[in-house]
Backbone bond lengths (Angstrom), bond angles and torsions (degrees), N, CA, C in turn:
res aa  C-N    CA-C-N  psi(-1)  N-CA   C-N-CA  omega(-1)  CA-C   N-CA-C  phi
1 X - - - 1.447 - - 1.529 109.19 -
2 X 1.424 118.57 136.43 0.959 120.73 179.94 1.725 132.49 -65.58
3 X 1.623 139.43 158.68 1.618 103.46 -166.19 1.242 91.94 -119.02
4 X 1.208 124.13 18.90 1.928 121.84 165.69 1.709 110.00 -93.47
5 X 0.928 108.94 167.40 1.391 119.95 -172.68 1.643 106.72 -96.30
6 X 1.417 121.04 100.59 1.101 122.48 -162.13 1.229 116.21 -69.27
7 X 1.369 137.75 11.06 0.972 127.94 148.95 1.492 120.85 -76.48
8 X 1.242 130.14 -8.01 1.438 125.92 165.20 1.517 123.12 -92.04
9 X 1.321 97.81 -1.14 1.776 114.58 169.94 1.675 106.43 -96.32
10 X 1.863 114.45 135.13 1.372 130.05 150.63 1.345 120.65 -25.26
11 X 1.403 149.22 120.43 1.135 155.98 128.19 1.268 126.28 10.74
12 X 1.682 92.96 -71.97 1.710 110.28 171.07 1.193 141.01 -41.45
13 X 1.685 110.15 -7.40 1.586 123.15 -171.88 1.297 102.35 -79.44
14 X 1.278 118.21 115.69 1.755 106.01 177.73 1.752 108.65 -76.75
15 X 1.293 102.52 -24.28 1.762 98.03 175.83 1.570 113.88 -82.08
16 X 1.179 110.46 23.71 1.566 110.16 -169.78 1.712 113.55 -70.99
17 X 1.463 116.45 -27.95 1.339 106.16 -175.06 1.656 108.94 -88.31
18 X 1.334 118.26 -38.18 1.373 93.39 -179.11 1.563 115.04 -116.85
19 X 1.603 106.70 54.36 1.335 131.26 -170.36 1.476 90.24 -95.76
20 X 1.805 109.64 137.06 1.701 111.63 169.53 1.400 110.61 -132.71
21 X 1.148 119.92 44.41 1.727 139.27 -167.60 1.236 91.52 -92.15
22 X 1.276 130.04 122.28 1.338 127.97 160.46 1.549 126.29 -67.48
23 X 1.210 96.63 -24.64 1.800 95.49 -179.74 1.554 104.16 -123.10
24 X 1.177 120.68 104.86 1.618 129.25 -149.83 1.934 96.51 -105.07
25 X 1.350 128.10 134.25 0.905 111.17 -164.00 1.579 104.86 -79.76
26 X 1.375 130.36 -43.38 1.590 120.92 165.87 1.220 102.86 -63.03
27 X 1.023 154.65 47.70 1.811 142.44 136.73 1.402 123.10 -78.41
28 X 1.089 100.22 97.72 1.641 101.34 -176.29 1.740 114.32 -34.50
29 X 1.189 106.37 -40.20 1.937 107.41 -174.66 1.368 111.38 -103.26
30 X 1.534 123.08 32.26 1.148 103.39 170.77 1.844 127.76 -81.21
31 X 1.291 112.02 -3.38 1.191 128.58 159.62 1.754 111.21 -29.04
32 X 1.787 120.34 -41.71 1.539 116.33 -165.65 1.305 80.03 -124.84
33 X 1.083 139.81 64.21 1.397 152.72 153.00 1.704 117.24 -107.80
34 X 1.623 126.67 130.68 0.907 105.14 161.47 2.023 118.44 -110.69
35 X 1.323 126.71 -178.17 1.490 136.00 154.45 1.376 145.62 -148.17
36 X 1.672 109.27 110.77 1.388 117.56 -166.88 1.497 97.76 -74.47
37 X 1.343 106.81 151.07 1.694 137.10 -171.67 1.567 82.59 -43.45
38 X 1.145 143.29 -85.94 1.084 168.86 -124.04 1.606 121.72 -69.72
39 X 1.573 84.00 -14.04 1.487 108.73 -168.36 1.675 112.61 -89.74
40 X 1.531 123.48 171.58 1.440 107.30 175.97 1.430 111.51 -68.76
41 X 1.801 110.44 179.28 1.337 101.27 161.46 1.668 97.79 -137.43
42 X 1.610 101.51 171.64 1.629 89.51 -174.84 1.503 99.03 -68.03
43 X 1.624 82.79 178.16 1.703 97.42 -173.43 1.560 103.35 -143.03
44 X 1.251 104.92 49.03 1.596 99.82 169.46 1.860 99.44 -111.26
45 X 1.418 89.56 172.19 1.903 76.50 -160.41 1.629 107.52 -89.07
46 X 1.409 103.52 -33.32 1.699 98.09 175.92 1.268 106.33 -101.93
47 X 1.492 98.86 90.00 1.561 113.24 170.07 1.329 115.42 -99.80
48 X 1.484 125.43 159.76 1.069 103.36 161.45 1.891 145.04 -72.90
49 X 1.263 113.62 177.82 1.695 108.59 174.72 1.587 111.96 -20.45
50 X 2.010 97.62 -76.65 1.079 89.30 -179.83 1.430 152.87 -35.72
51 X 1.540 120.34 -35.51 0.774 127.20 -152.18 1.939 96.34 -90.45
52 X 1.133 110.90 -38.63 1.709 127.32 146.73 1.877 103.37 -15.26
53 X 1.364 90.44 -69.37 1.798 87.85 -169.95 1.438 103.41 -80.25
54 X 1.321 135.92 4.21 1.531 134.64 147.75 1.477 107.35 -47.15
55 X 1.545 107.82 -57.33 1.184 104.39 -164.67 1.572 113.89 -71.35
56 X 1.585 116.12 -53.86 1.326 113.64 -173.86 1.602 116.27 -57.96
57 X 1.855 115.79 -11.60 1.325 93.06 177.32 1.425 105.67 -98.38
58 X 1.401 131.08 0.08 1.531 138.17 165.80 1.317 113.08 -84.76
59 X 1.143 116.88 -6.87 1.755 111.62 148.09 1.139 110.78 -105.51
60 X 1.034 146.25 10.02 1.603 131.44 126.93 1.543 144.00 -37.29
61 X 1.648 88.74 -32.79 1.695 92.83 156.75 1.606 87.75 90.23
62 X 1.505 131.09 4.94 1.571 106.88 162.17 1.445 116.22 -65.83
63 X 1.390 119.13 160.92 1.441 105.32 162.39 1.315 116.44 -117.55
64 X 1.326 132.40 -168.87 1.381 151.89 177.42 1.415 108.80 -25.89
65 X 1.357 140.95 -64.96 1.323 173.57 168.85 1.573 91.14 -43.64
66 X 1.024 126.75 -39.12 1.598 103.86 173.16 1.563 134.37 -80.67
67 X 1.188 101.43 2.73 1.369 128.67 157.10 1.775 108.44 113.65
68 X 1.728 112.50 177.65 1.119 101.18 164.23 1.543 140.81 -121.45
69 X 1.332 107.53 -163.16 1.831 92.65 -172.86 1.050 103.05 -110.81
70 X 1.432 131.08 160.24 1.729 136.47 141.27 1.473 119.16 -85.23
71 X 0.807 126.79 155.71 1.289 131.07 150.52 1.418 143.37 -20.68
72 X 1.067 103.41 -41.26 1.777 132.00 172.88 1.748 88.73 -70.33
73 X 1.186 113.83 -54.48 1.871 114.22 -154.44 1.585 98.46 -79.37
74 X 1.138 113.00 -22.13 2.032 123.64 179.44 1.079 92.65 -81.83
75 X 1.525 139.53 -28.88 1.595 120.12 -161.84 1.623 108.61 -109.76
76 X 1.091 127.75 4.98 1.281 140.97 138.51 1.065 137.65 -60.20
77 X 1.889 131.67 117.35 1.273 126.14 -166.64 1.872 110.26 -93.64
78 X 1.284 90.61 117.14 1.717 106.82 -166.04 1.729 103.27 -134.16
79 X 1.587 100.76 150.59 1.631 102.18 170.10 1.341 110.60 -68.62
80 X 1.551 110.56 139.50 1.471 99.39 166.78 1.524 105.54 -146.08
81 X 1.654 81.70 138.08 1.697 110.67 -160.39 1.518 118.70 -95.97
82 X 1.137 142.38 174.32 1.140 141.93 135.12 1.396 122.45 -14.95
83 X 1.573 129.35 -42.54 1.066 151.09 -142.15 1.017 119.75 -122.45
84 X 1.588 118.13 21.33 1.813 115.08 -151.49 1.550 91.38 -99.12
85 X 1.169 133.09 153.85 1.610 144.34 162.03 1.307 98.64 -112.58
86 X 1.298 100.50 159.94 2.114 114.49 172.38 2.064 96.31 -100.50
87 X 1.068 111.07 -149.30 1.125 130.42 170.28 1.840 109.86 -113.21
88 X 1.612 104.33 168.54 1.252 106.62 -144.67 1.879 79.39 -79.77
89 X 1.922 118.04 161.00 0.958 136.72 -172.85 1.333 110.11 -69.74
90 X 1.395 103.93 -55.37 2.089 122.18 -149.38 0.967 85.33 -98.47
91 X 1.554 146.94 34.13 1.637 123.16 174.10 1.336 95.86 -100.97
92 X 1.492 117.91 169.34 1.465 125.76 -164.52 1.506 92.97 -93.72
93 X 1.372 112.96 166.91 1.325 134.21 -171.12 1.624 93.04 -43.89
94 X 1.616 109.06 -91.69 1.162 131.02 -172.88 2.165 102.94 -24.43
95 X 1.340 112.13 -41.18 1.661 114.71 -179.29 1.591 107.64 -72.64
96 X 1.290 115.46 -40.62 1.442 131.59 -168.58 1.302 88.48 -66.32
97 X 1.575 125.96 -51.01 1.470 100.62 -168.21 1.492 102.72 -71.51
98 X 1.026 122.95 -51.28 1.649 113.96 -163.79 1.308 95.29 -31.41
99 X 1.497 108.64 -67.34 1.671 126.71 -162.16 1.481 112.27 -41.73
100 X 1.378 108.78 -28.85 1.520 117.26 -175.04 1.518 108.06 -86.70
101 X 1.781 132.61 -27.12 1.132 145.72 -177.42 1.852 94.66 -71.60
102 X 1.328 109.07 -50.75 1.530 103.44 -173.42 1.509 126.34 -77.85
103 X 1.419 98.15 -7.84 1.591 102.54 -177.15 1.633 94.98 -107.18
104 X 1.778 130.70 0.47 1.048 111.76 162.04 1.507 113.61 -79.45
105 X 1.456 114.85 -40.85 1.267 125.25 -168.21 2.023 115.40 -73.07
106 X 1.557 99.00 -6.70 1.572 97.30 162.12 1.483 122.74 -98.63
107 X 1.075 115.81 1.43 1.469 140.55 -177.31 1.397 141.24 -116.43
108 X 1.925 99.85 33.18 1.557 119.69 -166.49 1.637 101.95 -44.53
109 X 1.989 91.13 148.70 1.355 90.82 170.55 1.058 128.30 -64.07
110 X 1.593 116.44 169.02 1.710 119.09 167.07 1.248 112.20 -79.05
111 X 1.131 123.96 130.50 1.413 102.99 163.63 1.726 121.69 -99.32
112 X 1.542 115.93 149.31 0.914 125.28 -173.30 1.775 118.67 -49.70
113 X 0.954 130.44 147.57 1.773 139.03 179.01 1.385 86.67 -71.64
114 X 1.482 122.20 160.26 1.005 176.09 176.98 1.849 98.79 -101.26
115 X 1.558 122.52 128.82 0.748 122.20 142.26 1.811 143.96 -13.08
116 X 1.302 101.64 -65.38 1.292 117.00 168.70 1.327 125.01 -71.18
117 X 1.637 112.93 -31.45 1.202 119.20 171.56 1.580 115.92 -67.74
118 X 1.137 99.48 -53.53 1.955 113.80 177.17 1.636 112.59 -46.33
119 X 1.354 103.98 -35.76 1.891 109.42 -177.64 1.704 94.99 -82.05
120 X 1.124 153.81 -42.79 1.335 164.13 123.68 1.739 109.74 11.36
121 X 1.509 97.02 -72.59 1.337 111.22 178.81 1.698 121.08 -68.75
122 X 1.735 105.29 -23.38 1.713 102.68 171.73 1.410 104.61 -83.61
123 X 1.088 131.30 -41.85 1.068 120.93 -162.73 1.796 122.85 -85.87
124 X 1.787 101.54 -11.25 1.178 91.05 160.28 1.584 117.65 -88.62
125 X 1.745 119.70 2.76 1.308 114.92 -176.51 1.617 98.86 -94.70
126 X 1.570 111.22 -13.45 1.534 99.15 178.29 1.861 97.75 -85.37
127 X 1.100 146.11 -5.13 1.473 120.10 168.80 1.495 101.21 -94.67
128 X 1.287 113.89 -41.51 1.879 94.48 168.39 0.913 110.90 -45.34
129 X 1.148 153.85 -27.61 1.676 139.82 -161.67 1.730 92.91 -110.52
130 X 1.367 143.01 -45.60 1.232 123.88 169.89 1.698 113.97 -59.38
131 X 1.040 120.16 -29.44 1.321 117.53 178.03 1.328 118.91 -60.97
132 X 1.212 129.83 -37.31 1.584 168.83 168.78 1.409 115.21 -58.62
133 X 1.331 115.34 -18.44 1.627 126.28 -127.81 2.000 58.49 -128.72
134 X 1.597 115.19 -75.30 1.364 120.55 -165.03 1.650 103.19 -51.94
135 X 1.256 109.77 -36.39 1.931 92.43 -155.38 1.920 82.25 -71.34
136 X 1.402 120.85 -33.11 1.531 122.84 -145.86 1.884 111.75 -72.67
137 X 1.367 87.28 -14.32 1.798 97.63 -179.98 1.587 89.64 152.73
């Protein structure tokens, strides 16, 4: 069962009734929502970004205890490691934001490749891997 109040969620979600994602991407209030690694994520297929880096940091294998995210910190394009923490859970609004201002500002965005750069970057990952390919057999 879902833990938003479905009247502030879109219609259109066909996974809406036995959806348990806490931060649903048609939910009008998911803005004061938070989500531990550990938690579901949606599962409709054209979701947005964010919900993308739900997944890649829940296959990371952090759990609950490493804290959680908002919305603002999911919709930001950032590396994410093995090692990522959220901000602390039980802090009050007014702390959560600070907490959320400082864990944006340690976590500059990525910025996107460049064309030229991206053809650069395959082709030096295609001779690492033929090189690799030779020592390996």
């Amino acid at each position: 069962m879902a833990r938003f109040d479905n009247a502030s969620v879109s219609t259109n979600c066909k996974y809406l009734e036995g959806c348990s994602a806490p931060i649903c991407p048609r939910d009008t209030e998911a803005a004061q929502t938070v989500w531990f690694a550990d938690e579901p994520v949606c599962c409709l297929k054209d979701s947005p970004e964010w919900v993308k880096r739900q997944r890649k940091i829940a296959k990371t294998g952090v759990s609950a205890t490493a804290g959680c995210f908002t919305l603002s910190m999911l919709e930001k394009r950032y590396i994410i490691g093995k090692k990522i923490t959220g901000i602390e859970p039980d802090a009050t609004n007014a702390e959560r934001k600070i907490a959320e201002e400082n864990w944006l500002y340690r976590h500059p965005p990525v910025k996107p490749k460049t064309g030229g750069e991206r053809e650069k970057l395959v082709a030096r990952m295609r001779s690492l891997r033929a090189i690799r390919l030779e020592k390996g057999g």
